[in-house]
C-alpha positions, 0 to 999 in steps of 0.5 A: 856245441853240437846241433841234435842232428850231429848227436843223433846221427853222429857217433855220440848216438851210440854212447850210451850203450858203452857200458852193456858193450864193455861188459859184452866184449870184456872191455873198460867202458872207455875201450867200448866207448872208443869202438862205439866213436869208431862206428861212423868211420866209413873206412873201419866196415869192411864188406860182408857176406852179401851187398847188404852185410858190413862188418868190422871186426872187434877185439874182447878183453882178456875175460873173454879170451879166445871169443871172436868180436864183430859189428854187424851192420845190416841194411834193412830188409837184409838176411842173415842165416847161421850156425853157432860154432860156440856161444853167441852173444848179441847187443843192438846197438841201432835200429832192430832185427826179427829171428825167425820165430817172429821175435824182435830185438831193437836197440838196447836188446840182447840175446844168446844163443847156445853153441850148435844152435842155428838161427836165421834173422832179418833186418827190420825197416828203417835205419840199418841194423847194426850189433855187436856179436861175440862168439866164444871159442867152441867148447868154452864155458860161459861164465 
């Protein structure tokens, strides 16, 4: 049996979330349980758009055909500025974020943004900041 250390610091910690994650990538809840089991693998983030930006790209399922996926790990205090070339959909899976008009998102939260639409966030103190973002295709409608 694993310690409560392991289960909060392992990829366990994330399980929970398996169900909106699928629903946001168009996946079976055991596809976005595997992905969620593949975010404590050092080897799956590759570098972001600055030091303190990791991501790893995602793949949806057929529902969300064309849609771009991707985990975004941000370390507190991190920056993020950005124009949506489709619609974005955003679910934090760890620790939280403030967009610029001082709204907060944390663990378990979600939001949308229309296509055009810029936004600037910042990573809120404590644990790193991680999200699953999908983007649609430009022009795609939403279901």
């Amino acid at each position: 049996m694993r310690s409560w250390k392991e289960r909060l610091e392992g990829p366990e910690r994330f399980f929970h979330l398996a169900e909106p994650l699928a629903g946001l990538l168009g996946l079976r809840e055991a596809e976005a349980a595997a992905l969620l089991h593949r975010l404590a693998d050092p080897d799956a983030w590759e570098d972001g758009p600055s030091p303190e930006v990791r991501l790893m790209p995602a793949l949806c399922g057929p529902s969300r055909a064309g849609a771009l996926a991707v985990f975004l790990e941000l370390q507190p205090s991190a920056a993020l500025q950005h124009a949506h070339l489709g619609d974005e959909d955003t679910l934090v899976l760890q620790g939280g974020f403030r967009e610029a008009d001082g709204a907060e998102l944390w663990r378990g939260d979600t939001c949308s943004k229309p296509e055009g639409s810029r936004h600037a966030l910042t990573a809120l103190d404590g644990v790193p900041c991680i999200m699953a973002v999908v983007t649609s295709a430009p022009g795609a409608e939403r279901e």
